[in-house]
N, C-alpha and C positions, 0 to 999 in steps of 0.2 A: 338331187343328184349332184354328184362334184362337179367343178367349173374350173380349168386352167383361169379362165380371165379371175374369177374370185378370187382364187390363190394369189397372184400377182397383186389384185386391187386390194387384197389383206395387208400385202408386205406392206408395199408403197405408202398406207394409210396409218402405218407405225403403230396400230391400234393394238395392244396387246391382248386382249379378252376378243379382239376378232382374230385374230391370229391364230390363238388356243384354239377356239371353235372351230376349226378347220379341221384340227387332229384328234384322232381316238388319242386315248389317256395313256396307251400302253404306245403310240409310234416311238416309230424311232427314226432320226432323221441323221443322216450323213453328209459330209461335203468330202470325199474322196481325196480332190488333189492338194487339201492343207489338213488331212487324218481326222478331222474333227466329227465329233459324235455328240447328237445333243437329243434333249427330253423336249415335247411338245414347250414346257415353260421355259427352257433356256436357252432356244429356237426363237422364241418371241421376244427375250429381254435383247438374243442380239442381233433381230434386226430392228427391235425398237431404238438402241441405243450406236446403230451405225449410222457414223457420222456423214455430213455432207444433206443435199434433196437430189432422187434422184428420180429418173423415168423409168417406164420399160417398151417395150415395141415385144407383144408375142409375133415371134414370124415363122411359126410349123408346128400343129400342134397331131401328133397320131394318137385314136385310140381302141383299143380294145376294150372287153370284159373286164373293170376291174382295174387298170392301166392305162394310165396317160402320160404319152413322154412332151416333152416341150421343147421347143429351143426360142429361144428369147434373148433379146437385148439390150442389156439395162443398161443405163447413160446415166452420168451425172449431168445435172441441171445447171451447174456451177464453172466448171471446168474441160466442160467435153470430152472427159475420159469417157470410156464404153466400155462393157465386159459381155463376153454372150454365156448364157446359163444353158444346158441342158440338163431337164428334170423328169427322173423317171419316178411314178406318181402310183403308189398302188393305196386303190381305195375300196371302203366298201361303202353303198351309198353315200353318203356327204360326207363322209369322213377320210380322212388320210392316215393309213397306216404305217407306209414308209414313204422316204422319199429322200432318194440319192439324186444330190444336184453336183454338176460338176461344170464347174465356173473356168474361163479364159480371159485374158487381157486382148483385146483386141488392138490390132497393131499392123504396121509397113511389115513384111516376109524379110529374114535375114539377106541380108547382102548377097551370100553366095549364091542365095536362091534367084536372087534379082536377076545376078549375073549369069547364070545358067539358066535362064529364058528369056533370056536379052533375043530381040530378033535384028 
């Protein structure tokens, strides 16, 4: 059966043939908020080849039939940047057939926001 924690322990582990393994041969994977469309093997060459060591924290994971959404926090190891991931995960048995992640830079709230709930 699919595992959010597997998915995550794939990335992290930079392994590319565990990575594959993950995905049916026909997925198709997306990252929305920079348009990018990738095949199960050019999924794996790029996060085998992204740079930096980094962590992750899952912190909510729901799921249904078939569907598992994530949200997660991956951190660099290095620098203390963060970014949080939500991943909507459609599988059948152990396999992943799509999977649209939509990535943030975690960050202070703009100023004007600060100032408009200043108490």
């Amino acid at each position: 059966m699919f595992s959010v924690k597997a998915y995550w322990d794939a990335l992290l582990s930079r392994d590319g043939a565990r990575i594959r393994a993950l995905f049916a041969p026909e997925a198709v994977i997306r990252w929305p908020c920079t348009g990018e469309r990738f095949s199960p093997e050019r999924f794996a060459a790029v996060n085998c080849a992204y740079p930096g060591a980094w962590g992750c924290e899952i912190e909510r994971t729901e799921e249904s039939v078939g569907l598992a959404v994530c949200a997660a926090r991956v951190f660099s190891e290095e620098d203390g940047s963060s970014f949080h991931a939500v991943s909507f995960i459609r599988y059948d048995g152990e396999k992943i057939l799509s999977l649209d992640e939509y990535w943030g830079d975690d960050g202070a709230p703009p100023q004007w926001r600060k100032e408009l709930i200043k108490e």
